[in-house]
MITORZA-939119 format. One record per atom (N, C-alpha, C, CB): residue number from 1; residue in three letters; atom name; x, y, z. Coordinates in steps of 0.1 Angstrom, whole numbers, plus 2048, in hexadecimal, padded with zeros to 3 digits. Glycine has a CB too. Layout:
% residues N
@k:NUM r:ALA a:CA X:X Y:Y Z:Z
...
This chain:
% residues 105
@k:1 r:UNK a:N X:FC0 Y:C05 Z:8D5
@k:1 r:UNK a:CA X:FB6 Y:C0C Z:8CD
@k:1 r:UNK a:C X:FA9 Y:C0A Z:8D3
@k:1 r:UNK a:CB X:FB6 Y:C06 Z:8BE
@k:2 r:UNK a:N X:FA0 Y:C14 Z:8D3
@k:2 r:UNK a:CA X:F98 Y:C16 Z:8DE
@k:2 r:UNK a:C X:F88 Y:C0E Z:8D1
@k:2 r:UNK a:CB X:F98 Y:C2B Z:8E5
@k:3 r:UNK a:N X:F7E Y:C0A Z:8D8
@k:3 r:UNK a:CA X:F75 Y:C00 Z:8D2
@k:3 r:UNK a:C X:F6C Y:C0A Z:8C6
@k:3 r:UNK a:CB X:F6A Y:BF8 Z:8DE
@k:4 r:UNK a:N X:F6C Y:C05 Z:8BF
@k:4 r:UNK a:CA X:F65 Y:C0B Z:8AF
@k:4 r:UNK a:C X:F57 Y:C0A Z:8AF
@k:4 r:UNK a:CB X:F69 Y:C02 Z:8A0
@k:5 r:UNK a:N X:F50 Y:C14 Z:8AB
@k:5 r:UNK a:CA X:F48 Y:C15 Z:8AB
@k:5 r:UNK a:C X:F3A Y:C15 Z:89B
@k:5 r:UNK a:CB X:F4D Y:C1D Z:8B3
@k:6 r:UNK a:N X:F32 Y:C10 Z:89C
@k:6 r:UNK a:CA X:F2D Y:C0E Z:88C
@k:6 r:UNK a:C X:F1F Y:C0F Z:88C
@k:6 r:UNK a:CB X:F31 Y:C01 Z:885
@k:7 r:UNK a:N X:F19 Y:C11 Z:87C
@k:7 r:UNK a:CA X:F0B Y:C0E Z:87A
@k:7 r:UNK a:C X:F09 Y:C03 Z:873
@k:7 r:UNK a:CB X:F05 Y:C18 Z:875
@k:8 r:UNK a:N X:EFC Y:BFD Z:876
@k:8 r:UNK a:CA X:EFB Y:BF2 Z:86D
@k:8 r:UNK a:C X:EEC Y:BF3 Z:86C
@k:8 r:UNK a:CB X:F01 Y:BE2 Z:872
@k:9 r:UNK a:N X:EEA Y:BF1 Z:85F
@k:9 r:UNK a:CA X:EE0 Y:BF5 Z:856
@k:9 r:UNK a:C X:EDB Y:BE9 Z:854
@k:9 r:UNK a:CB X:EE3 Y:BFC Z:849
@k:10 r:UNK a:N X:ECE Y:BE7 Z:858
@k:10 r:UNK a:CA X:EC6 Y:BDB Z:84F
@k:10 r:UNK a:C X:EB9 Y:BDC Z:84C
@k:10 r:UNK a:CB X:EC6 Y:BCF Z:856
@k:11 r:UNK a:N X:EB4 Y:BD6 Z:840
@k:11 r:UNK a:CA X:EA8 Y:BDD Z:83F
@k:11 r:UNK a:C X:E9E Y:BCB Z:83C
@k:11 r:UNK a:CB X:EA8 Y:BED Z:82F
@k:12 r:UNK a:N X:E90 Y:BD1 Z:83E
@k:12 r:UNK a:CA X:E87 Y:BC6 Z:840
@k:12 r:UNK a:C X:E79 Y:BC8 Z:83B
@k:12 r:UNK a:CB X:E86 Y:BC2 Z:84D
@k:13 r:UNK a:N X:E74 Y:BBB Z:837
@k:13 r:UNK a:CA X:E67 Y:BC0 Z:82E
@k:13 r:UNK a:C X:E59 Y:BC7 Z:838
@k:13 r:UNK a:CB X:E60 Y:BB0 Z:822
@k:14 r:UNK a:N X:E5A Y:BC4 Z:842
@k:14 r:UNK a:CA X:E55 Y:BCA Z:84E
@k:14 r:UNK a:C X:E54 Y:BD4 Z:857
@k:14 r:UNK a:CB X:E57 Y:BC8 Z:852
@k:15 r:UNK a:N X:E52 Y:BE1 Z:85C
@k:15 r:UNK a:CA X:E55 Y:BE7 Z:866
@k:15 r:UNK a:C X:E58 Y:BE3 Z:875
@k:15 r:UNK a:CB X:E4E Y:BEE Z:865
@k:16 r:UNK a:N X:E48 Y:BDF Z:875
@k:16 r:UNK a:CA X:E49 Y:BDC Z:881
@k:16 r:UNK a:C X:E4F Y:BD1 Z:886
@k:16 r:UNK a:CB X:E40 Y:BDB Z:886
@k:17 r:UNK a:N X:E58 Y:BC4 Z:87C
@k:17 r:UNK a:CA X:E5C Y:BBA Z:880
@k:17 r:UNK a:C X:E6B Y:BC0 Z:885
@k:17 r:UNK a:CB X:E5A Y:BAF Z:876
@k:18 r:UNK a:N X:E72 Y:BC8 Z:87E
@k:18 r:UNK a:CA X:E77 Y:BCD Z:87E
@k:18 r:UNK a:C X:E7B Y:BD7 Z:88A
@k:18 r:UNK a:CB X:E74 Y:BCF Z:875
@k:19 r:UNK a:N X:E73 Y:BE0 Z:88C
@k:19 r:UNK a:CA X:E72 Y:BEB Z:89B
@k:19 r:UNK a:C X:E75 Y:BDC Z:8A9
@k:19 r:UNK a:CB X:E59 Y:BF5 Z:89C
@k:20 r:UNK a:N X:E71 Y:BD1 Z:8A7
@k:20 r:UNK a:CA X:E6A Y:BC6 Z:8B0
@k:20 r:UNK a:C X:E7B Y:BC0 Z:8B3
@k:20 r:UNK a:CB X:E5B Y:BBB Z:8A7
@k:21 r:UNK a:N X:E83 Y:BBE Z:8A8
@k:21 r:UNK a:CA X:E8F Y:BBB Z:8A6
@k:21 r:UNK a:C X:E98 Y:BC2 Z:8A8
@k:21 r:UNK a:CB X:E91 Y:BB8 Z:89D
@k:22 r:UNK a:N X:E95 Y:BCE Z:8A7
@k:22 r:UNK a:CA X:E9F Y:BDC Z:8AE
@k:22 r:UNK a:C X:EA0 Y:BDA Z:8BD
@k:22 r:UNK a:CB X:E98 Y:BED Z:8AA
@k:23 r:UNK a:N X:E8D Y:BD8 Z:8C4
@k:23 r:UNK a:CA X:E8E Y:BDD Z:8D0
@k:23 r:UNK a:C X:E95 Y:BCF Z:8D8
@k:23 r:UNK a:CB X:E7E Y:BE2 Z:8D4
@k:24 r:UNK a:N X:E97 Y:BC2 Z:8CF
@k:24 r:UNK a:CA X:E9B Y:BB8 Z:8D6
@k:24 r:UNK a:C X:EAD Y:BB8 Z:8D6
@k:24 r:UNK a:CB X:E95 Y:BAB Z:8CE
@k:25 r:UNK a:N X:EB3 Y:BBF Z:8CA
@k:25 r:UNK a:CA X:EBE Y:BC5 Z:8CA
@k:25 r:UNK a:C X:EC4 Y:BC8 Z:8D8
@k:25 r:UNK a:CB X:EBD Y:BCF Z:8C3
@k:26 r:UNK a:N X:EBC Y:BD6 Z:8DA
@k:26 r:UNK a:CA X:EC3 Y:BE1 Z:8E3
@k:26 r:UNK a:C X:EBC Y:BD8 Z:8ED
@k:26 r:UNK a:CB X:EBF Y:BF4 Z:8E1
@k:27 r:UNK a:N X:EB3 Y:BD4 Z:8F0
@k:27 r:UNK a:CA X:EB0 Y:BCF Z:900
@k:27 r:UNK a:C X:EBE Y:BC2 Z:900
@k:27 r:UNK a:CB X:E9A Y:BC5 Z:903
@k:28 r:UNK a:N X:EC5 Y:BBB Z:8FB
@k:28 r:UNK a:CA X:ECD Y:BB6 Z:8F8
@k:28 r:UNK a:C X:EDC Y:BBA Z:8F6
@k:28 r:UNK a:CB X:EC8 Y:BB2 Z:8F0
@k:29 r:UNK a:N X:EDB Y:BC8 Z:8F7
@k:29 r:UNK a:CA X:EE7 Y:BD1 Z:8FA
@k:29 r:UNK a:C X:EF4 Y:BCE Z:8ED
@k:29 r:UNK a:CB X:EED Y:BCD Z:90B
@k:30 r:UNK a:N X:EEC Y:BC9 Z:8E1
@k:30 r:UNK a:CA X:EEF Y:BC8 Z:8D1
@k:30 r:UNK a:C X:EF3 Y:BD5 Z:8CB
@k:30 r:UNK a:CB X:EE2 Y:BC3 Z:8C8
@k:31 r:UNK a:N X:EE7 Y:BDF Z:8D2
@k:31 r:UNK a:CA X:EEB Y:BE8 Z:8CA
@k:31 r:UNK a:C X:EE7 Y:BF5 Z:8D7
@k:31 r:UNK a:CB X:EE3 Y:BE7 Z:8BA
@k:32 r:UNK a:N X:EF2 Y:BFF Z:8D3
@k:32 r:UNK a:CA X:EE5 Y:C0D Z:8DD
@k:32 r:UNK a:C X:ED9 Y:C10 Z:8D7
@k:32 r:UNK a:CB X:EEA Y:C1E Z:8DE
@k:33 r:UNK a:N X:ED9 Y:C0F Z:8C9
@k:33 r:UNK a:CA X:ECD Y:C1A Z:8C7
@k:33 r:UNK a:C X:EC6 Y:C0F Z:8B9
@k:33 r:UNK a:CB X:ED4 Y:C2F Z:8C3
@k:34 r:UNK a:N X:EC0 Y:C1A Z:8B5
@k:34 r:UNK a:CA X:EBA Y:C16 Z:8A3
@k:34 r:UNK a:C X:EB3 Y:C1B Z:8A0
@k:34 r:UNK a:CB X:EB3 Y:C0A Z:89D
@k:35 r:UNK a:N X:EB2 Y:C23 Z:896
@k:35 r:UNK a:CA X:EAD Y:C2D Z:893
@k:35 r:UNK a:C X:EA8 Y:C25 Z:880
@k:35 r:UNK a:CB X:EB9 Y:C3C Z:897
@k:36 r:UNK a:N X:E9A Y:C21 Z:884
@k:36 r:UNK a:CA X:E93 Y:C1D Z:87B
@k:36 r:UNK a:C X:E8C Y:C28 Z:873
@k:36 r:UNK a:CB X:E8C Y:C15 Z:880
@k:37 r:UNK a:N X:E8D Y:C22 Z:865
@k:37 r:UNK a:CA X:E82 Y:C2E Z:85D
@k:37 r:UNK a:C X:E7F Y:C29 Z:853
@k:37 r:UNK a:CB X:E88 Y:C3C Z:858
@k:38 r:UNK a:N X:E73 Y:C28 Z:850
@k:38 r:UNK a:CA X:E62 Y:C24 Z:84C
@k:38 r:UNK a:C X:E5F Y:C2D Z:844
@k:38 r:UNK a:CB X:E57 Y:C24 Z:856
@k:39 r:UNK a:N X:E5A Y:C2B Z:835
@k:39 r:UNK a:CA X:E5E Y:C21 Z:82E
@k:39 r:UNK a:C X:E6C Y:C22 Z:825
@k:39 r:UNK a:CB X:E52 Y:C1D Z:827
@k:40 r:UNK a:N X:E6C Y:C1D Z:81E
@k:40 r:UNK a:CA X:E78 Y:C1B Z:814
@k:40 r:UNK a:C X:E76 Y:C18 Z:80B
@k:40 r:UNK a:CB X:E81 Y:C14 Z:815
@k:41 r:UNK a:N X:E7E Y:C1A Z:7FF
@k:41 r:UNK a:CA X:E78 Y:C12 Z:7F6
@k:41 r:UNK a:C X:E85 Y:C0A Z:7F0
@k:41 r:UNK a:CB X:E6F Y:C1C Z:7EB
@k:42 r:UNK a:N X:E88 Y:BFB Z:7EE
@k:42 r:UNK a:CA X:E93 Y:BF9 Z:7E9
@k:42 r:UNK a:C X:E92 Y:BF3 Z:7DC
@k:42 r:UNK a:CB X:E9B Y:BF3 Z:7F2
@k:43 r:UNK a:N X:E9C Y:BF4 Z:7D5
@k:43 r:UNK a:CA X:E98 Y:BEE Z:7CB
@k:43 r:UNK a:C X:EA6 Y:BE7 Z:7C4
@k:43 r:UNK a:CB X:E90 Y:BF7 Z:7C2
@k:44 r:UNK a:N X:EA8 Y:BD8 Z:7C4
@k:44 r:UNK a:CA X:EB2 Y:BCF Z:7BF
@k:44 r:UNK a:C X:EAE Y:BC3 Z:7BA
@k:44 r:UNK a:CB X:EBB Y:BCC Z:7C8
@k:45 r:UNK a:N X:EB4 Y:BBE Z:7B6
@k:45 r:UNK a:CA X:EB8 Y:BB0 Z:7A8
@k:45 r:UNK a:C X:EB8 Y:BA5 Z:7B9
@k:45 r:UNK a:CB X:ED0 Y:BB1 Z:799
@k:46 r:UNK a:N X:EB0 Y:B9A Z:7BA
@k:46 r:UNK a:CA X:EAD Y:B8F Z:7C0
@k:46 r:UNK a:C X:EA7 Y:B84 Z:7B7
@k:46 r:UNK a:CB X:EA5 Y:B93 Z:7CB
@k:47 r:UNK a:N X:EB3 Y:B79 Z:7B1
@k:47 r:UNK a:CA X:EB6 Y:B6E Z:7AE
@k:47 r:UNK a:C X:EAD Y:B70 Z:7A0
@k:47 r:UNK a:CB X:EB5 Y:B63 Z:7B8
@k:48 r:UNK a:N X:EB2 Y:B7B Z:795
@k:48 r:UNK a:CA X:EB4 Y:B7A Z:78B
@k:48 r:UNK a:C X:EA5 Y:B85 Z:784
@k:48 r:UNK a:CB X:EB6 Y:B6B Z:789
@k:49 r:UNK a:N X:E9E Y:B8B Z:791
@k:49 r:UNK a:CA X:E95 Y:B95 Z:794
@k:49 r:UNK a:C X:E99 Y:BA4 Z:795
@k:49 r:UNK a:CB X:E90 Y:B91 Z:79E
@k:50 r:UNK a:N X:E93 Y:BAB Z:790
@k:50 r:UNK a:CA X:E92 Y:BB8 Z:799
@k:50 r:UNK a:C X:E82 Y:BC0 Z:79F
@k:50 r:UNK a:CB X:E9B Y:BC3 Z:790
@k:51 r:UNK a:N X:E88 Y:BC2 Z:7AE
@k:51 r:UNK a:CA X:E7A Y:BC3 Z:7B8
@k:51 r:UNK a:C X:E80 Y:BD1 Z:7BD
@k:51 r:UNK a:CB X:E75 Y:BB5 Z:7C7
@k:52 r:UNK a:N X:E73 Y:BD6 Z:7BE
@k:52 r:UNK a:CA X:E6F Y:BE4 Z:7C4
@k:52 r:UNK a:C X:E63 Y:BE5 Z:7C9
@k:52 r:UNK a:CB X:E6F Y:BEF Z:7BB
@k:53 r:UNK a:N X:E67 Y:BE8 Z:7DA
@k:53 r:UNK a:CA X:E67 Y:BE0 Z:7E7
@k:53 r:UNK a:C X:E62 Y:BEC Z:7F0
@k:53 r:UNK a:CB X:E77 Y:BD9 Z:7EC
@k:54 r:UNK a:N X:E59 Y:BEC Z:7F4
@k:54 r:UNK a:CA X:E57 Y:BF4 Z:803
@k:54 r:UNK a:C X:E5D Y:BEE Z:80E
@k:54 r:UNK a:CB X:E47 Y:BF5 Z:808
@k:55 r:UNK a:N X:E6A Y:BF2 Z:816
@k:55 r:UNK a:CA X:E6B Y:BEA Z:821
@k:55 r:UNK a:C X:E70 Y:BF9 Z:82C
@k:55 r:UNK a:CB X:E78 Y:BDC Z:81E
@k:56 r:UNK a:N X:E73 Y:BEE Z:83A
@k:56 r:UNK a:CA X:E78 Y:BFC Z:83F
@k:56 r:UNK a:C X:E8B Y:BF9 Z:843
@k:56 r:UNK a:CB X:E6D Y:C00 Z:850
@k:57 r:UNK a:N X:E92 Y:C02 Z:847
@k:57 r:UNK a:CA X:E9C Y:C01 Z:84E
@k:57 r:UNK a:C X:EA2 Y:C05 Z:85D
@k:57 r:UNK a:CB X:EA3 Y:C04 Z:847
@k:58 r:UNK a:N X:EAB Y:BFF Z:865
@k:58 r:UNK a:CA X:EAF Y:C05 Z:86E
@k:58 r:UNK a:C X:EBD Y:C05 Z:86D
@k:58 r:UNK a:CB X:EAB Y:C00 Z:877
@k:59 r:UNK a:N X:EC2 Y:C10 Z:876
@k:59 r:UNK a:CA X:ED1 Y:C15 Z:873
@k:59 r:UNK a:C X:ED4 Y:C16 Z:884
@k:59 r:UNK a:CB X:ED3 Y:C27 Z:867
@k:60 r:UNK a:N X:ED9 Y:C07 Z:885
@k:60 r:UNK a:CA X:EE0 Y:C01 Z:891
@k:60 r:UNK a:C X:EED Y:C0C Z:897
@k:60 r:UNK a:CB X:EE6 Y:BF1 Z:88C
@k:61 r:UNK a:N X:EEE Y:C0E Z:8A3
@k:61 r:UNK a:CA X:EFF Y:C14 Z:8AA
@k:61 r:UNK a:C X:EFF Y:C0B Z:8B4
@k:61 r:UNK a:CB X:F02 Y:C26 Z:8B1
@k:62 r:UNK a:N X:F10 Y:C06 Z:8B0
@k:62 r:UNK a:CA X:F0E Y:BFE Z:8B8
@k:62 r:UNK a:C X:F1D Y:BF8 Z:8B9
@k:62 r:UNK a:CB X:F03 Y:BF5 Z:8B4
@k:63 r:UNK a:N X:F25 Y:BEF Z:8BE
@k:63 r:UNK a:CA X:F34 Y:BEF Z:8C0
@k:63 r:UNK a:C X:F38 Y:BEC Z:8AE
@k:63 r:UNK a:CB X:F3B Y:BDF Z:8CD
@k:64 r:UNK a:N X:F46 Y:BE7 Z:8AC
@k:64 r:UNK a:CA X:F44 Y:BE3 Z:8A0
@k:64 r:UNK a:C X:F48 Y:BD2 Z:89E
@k:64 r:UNK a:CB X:F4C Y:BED Z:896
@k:65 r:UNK a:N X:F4E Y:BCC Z:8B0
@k:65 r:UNK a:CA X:F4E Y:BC1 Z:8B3
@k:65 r:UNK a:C X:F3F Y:BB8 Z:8B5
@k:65 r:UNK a:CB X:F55 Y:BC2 Z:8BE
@k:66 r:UNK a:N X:F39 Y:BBF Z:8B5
@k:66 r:UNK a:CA X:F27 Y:BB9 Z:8B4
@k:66 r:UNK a:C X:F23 Y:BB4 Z:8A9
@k:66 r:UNK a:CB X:F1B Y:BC5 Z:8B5
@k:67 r:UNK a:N X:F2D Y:BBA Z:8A0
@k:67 r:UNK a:CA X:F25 Y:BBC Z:894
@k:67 r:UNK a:C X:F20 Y:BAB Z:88C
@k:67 r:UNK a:CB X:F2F Y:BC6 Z:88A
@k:68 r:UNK a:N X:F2C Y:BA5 Z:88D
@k:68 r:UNK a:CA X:F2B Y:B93 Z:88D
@k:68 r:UNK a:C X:F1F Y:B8F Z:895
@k:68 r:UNK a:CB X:F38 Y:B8A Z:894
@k:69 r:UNK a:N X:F1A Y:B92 Z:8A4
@k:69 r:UNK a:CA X:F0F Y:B8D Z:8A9
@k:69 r:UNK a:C X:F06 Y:B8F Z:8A1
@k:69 r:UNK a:CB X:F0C Y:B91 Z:8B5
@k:70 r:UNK a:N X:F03 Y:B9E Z:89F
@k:70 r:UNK a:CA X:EF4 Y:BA4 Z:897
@k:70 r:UNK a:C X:EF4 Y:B99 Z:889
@k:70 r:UNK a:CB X:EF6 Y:BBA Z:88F
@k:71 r:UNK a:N X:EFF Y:B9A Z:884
@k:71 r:UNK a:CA X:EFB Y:B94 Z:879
@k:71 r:UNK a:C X:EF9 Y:B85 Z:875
@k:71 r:UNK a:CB X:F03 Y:B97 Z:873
@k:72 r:UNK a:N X:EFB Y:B7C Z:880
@k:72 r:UNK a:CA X:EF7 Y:B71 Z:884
@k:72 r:UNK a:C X:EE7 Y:B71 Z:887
@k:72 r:UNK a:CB X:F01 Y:B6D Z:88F
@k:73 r:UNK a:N X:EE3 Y:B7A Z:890
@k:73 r:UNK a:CA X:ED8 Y:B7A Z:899
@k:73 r:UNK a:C X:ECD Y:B80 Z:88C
@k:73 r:UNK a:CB X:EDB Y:B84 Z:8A8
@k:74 r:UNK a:N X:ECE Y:B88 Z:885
@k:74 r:UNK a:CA X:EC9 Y:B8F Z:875
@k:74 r:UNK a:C X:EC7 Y:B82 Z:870
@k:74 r:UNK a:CB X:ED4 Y:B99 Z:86A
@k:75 r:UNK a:N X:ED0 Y:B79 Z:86D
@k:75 r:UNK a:CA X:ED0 Y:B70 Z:862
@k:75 r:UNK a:C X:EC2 Y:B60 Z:86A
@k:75 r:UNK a:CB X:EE6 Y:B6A Z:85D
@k:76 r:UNK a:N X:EC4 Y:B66 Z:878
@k:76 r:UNK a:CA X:EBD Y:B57 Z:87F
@k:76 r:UNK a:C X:EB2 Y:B5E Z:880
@k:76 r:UNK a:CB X:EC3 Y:B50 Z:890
@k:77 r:UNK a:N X:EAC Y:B69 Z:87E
@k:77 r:UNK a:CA X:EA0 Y:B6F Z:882
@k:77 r:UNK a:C X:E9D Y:B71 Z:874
@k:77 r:UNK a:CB X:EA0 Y:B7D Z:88D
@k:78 r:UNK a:N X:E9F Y:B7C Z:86B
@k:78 r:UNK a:CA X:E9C Y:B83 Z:863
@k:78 r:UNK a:C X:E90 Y:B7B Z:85A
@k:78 r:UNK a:CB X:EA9 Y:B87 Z:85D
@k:79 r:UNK a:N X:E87 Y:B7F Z:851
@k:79 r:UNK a:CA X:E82 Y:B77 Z:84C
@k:79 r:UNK a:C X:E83 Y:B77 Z:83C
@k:79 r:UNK a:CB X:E78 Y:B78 Z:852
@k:80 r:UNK a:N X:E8F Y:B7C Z:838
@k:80 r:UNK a:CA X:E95 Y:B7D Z:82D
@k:80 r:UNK a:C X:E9F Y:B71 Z:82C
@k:80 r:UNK a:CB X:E9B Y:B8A Z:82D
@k:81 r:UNK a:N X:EA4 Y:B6B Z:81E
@k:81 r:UNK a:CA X:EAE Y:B5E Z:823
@k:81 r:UNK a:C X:EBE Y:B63 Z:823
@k:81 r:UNK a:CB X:EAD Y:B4F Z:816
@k:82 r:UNK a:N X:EBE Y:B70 Z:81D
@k:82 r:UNK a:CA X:ECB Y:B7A Z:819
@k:82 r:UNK a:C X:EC4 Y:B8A Z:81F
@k:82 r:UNK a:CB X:ED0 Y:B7B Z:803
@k:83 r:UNK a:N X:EC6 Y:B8C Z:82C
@k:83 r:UNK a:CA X:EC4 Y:B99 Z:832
@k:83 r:UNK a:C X:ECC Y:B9F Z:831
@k:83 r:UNK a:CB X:EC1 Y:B99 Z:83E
@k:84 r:UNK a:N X:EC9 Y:BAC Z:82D
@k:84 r:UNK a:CA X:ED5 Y:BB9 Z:82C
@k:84 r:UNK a:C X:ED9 Y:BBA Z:83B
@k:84 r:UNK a:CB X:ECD Y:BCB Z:826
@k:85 r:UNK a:N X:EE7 Y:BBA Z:839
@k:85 r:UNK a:CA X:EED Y:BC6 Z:84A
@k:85 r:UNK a:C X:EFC Y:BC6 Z:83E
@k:85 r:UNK a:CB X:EF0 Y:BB9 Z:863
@k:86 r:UNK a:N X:EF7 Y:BD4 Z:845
@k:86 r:UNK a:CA X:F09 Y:BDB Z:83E
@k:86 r:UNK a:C X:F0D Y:BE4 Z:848
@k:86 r:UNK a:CB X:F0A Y:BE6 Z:82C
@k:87 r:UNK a:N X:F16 Y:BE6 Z:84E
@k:87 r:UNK a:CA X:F20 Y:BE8 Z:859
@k:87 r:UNK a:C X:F2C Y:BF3 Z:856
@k:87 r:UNK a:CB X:F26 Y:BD9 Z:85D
@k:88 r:UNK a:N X:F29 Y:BFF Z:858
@k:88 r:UNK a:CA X:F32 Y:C09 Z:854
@k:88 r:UNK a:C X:F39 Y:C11 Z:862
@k:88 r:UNK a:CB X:F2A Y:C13 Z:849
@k:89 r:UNK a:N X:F45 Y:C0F Z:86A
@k:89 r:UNK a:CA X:F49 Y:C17 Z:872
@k:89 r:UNK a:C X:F48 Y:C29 Z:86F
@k:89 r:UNK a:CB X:F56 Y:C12 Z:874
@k:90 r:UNK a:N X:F46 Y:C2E Z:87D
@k:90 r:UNK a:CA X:F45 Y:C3E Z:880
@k:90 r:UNK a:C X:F4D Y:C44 Z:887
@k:90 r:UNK a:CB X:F39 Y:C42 Z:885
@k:91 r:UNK a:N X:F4E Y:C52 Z:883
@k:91 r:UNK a:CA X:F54 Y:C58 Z:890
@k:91 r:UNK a:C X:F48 Y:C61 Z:894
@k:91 r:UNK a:CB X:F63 Y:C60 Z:88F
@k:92 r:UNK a:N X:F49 Y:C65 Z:89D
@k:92 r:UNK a:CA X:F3F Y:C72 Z:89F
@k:92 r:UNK a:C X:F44 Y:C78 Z:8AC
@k:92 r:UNK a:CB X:F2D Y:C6F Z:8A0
@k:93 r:UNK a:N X:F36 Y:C82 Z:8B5
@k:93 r:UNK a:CA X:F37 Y:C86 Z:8C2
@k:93 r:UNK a:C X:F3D Y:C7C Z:8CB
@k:93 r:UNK a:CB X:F29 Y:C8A Z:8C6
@k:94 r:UNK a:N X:F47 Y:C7B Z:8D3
@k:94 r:UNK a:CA X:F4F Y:C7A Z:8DB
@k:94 r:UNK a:C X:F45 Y:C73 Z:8E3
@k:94 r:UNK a:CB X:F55 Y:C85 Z:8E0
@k:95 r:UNK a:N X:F41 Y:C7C Z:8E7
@k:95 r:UNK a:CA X:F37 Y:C74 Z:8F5
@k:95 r:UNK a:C X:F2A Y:C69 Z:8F0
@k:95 r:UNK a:CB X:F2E Y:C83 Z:8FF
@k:96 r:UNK a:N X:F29 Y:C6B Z:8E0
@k:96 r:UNK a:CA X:F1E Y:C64 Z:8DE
@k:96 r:UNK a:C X:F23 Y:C55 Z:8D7
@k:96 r:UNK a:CB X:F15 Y:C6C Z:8D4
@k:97 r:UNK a:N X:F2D Y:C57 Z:8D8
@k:97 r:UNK a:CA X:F35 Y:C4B Z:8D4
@k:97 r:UNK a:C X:F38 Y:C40 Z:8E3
@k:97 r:UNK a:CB X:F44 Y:C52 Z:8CC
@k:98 r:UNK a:N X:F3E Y:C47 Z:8ED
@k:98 r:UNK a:CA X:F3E Y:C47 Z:8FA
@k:98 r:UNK a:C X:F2F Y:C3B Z:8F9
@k:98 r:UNK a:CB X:F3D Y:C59 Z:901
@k:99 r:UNK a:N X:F23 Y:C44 Z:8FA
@k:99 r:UNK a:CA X:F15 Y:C3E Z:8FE
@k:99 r:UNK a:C X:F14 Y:C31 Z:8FB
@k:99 r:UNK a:CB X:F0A Y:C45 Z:8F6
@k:100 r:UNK a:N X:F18 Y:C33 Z:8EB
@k:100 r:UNK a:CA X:F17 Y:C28 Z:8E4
@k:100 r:UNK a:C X:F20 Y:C1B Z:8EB
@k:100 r:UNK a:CB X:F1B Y:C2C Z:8D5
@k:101 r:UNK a:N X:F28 Y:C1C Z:8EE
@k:101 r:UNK a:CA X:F32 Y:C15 Z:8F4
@k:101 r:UNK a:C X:F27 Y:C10 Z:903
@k:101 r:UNK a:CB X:F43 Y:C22 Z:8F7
@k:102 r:UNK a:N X:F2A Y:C1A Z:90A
@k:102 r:UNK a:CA X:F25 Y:C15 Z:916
@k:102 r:UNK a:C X:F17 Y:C11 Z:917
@k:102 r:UNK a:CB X:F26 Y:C1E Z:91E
@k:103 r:UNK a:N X:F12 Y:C0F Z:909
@k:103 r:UNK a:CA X:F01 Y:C09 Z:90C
@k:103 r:UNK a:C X:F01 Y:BFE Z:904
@k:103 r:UNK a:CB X:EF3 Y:C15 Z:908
@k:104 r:UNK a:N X:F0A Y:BF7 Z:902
@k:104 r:UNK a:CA X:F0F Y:BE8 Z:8F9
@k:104 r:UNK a:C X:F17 Y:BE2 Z:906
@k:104 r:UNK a:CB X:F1C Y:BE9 Z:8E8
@k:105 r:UNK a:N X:F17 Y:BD2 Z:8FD
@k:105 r:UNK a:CA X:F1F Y:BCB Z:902
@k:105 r:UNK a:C X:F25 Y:BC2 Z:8F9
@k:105 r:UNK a:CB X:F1A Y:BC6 Z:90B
């Protein structure tokens, strides 16, 4: 079976801390790409609260064997104590899947 491919979504109360964590990603060959978008608005129940939140997100491609690093490396960086990453495999364009592949490790 040939290597899977996925997005992983995480979002942060930041942009630019965020954009800064993407670009350390892909220079790190974590992820190919990320395609961040500013702002957001989220809104959920945090320890017995509910908050509505300007934050931003990025939507990681990237293997789907990575996906344990990112979320290690999220949880050591992030400045949240429970950071969102949710991790959903794709199929798509052939060749863009391909990319994705050959611009990880």
């Amino acid at each position: 079976m040939s290597e899977e491919v996925c997005e992983v979504i995480i979002t942060a109360p930041d942009a630019e801390w965020l954009a800064e964590f993407t670009r350390r990603l892909v220079d790190d060959r974590l992820a190919a790409a990320g395609h961040n978008i500013t702002p957001i608005r989220s809104i959920y129940r945090w320890q017995g609260q509910i908050f509505d939140k300007q934050e931003a997100r990025v939507a990681l491609h990237t293997r789907r064997s990575l996906v344990p690093q990112i979320i290690e490396r999220t949880n050591r960086e992030h400045p949240y104590e429970v950071p969102c990453v949710a991790a959903m495999t794709f199929d798509g364009n052939p060749a863009y899947v391909q990319w994705v592949l050959d611009e990880t490790s």
